[in-house]
LODRENTI-634477 format. One line per 4 residues: number of its first residue (from 1); for each residue x, y, z of N, C-alpha, C, CB. Coordinates in steps of 0.1 Angstrom, whole numbers, m for minus. Glycine has a CB too. Example, Ala and Ser with C-alpha at 12.3 -4.5 7.8 and 13.67 -1.06 7.14 Angstrom:
% LODRENTI-634477
1	132/m57/78/123/m45/78/132/m33/78/113/m45/90 ~ 128/m22/71/137/m11/71/129/0/79/141/m6/57
This chain:
% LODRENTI-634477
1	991/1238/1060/998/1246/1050/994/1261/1050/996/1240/1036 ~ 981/1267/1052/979/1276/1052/982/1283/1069/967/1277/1044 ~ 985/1278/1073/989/1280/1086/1005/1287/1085/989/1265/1093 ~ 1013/1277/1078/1024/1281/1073/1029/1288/1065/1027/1276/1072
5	1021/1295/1052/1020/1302/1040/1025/1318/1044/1003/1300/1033 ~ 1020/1323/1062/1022/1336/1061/1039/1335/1067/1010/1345/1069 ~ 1039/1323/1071/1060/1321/1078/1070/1323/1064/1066/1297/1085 ~ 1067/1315/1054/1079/1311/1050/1075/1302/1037/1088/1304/1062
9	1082/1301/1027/1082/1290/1020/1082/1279/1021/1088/1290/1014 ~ 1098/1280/1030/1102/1266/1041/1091/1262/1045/1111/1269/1054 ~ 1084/1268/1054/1077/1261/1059/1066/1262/1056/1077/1262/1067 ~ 1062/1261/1042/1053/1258/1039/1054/1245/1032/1048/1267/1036
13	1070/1238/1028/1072/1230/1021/1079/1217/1032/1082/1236/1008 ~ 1080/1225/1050/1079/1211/1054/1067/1208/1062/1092/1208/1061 ~ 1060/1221/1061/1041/1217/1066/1040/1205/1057/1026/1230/1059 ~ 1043/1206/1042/1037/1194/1033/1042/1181/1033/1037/1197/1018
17	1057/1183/1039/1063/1171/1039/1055/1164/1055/1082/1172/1038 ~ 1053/1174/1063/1050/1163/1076/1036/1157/1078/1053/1169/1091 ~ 1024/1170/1066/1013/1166/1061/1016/1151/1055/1008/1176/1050 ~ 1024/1149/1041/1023/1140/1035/1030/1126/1043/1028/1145/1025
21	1039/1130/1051/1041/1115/1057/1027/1111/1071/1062/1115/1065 ~ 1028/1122/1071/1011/1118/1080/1000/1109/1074/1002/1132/1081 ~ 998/1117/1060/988/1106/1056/990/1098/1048/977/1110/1051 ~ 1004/1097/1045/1011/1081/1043/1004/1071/1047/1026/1079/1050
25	1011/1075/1066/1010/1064/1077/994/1063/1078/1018/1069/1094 ~ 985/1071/1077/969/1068/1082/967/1062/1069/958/1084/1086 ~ 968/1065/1057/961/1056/1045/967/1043/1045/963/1063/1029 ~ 980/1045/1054/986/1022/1047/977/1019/1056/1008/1011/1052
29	972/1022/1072/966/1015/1079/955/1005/1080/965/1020/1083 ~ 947/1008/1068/937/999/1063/943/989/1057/926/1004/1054 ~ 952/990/1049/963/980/1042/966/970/1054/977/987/1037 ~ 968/974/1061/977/960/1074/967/954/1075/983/963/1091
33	957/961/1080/942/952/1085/937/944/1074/929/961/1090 ~ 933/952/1070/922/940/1054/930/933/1047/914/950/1039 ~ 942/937/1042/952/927/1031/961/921/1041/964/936/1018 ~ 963/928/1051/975/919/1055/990/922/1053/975/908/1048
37	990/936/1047/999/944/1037/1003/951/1051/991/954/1023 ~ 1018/948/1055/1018/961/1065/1029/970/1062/1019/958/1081 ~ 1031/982/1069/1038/994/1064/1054/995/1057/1039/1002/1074 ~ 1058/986/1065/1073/982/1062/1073/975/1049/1080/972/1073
41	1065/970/1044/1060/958/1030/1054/968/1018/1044/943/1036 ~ 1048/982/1021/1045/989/1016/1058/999/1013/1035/993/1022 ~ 1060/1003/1023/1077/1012/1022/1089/1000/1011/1087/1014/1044 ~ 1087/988/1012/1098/986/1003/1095/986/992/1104/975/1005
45	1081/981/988/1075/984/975/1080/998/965/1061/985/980 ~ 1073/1009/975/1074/1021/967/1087/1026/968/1065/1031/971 ~ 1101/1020/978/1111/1024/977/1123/1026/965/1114/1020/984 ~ 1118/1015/951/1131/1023/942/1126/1035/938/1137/1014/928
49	1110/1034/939/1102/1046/932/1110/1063/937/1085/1044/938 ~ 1109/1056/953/1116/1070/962/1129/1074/955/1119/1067/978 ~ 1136/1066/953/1151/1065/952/1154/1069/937/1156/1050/955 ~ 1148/1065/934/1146/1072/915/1142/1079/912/1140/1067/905
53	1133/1089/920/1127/1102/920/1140/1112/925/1113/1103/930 ~ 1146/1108/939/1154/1117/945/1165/1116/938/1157/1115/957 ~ 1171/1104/931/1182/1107/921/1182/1114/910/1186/1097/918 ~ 1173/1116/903/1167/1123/892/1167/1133/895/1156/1121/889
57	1157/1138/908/1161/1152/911/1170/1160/913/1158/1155/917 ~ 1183/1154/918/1195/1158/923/1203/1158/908/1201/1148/935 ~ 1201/1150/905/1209/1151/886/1203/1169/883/1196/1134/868 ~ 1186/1166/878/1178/1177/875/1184/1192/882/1162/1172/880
61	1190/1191/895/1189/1204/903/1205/1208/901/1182/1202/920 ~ 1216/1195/898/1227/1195/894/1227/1210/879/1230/1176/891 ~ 1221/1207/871/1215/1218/859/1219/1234/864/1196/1216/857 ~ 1209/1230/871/1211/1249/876/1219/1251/883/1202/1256/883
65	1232/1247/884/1242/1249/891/1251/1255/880/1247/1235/898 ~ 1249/1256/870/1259/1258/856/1253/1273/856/1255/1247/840 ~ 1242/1282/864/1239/1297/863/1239/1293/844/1254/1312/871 ~ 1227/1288/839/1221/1294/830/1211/1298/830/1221/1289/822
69	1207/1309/812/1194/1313/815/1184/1307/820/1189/1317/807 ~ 1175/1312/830/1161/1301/833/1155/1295/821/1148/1308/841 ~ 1155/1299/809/1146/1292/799/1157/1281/794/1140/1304/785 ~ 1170/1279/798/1174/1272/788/1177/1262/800/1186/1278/777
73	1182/1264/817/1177/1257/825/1167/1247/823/1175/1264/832 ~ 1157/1251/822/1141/1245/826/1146/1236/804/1120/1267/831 ~ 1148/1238/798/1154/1231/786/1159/1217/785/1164/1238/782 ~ 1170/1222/791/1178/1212/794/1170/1202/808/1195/1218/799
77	1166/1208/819/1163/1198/831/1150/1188/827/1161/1208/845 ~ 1137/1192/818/1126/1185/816/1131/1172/809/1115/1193/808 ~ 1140/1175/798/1138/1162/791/1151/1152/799/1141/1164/771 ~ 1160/1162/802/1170/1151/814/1164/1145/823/1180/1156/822
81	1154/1149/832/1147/1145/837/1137/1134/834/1144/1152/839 ~ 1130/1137/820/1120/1125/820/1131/1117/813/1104/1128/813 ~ 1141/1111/808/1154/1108/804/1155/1096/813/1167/1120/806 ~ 1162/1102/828/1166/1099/837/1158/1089/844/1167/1109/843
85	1143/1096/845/1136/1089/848/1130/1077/845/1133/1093/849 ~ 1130/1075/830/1126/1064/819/1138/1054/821/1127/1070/801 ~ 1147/1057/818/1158/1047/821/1161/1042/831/1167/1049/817 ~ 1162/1049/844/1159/1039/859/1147/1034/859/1158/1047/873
89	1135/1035/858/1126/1027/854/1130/1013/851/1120/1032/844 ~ 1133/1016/834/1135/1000/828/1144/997/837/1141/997/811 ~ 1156/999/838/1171/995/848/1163/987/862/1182/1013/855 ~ 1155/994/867/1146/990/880/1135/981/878/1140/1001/886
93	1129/978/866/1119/972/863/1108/974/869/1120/961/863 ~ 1106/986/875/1093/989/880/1085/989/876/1091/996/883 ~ 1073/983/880/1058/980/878/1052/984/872/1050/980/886 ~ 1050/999/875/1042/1015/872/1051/1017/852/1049/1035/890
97	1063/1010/855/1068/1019/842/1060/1004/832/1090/1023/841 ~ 1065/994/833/1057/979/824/1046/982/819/1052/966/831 ~ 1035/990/835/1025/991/829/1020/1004/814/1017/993/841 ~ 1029/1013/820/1033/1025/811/1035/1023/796/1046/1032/816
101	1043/1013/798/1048/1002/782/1037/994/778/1061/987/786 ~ 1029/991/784/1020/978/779/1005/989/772/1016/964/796 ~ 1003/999/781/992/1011/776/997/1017/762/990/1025/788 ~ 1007/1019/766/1014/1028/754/1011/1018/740/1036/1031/757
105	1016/1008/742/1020/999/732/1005/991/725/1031/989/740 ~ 990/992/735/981/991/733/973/1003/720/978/990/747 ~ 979/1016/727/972/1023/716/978/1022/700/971/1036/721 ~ 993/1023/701/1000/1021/689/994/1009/677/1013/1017/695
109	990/999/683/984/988/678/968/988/674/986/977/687 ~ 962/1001/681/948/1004/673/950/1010/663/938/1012/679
């Protein structure tokens, strides 16, 4: 990344993407060996996660397409966003969100 910082933004944002799928692939690798867990079984796992982030964002970036003020942009896109995101969750029944529900719902009851 700092390699790329004096190029461009761009490339400093697909330094991070080829960083991050790099150490994707090196961190599942202990996974195959010791659990038995291998990469393709991991990738389906975290895939609605992927898929519900990128749809969210494309809703979210859909926003600023309307040229409003940036304060009323960034308004509207946080709570559509965490919106968006809550409700594919439940819709998806993802793991991370149950657990989200079950913490939440733990403190409420102290």
């Amino acid at each position: 990344m700092f390699i790329t910082m004096r190029i461009s933004v761009m490339a400093m944002a697909y330094s991070l993407l080829v960083s991050g799928l790099l150490s994707q692939i090196i961190n599942s690798w202990p996974n195959r060996k010791l659990l038995n867990y291998g990469y393709i079984e991991q990738i389906k796992d975290i895939l609605p996660s992927i898929l519900l982030a990128i749809f969210m964002g494309a809703m979210v970036w859909l926003v600023s397409l309307a040229k409003l003020n940036s304060a009323v942009t960034l308004i509207i896109q946080i709570p559509l966003g965490i919106v968006i995101y809550l409700i594919g969750s439940k819709l998806l029944k993802l793991e991370s969100y149950e657990y989200l529900i079950e913490i939440i719902k733990s403190f409420i009851k102290k």
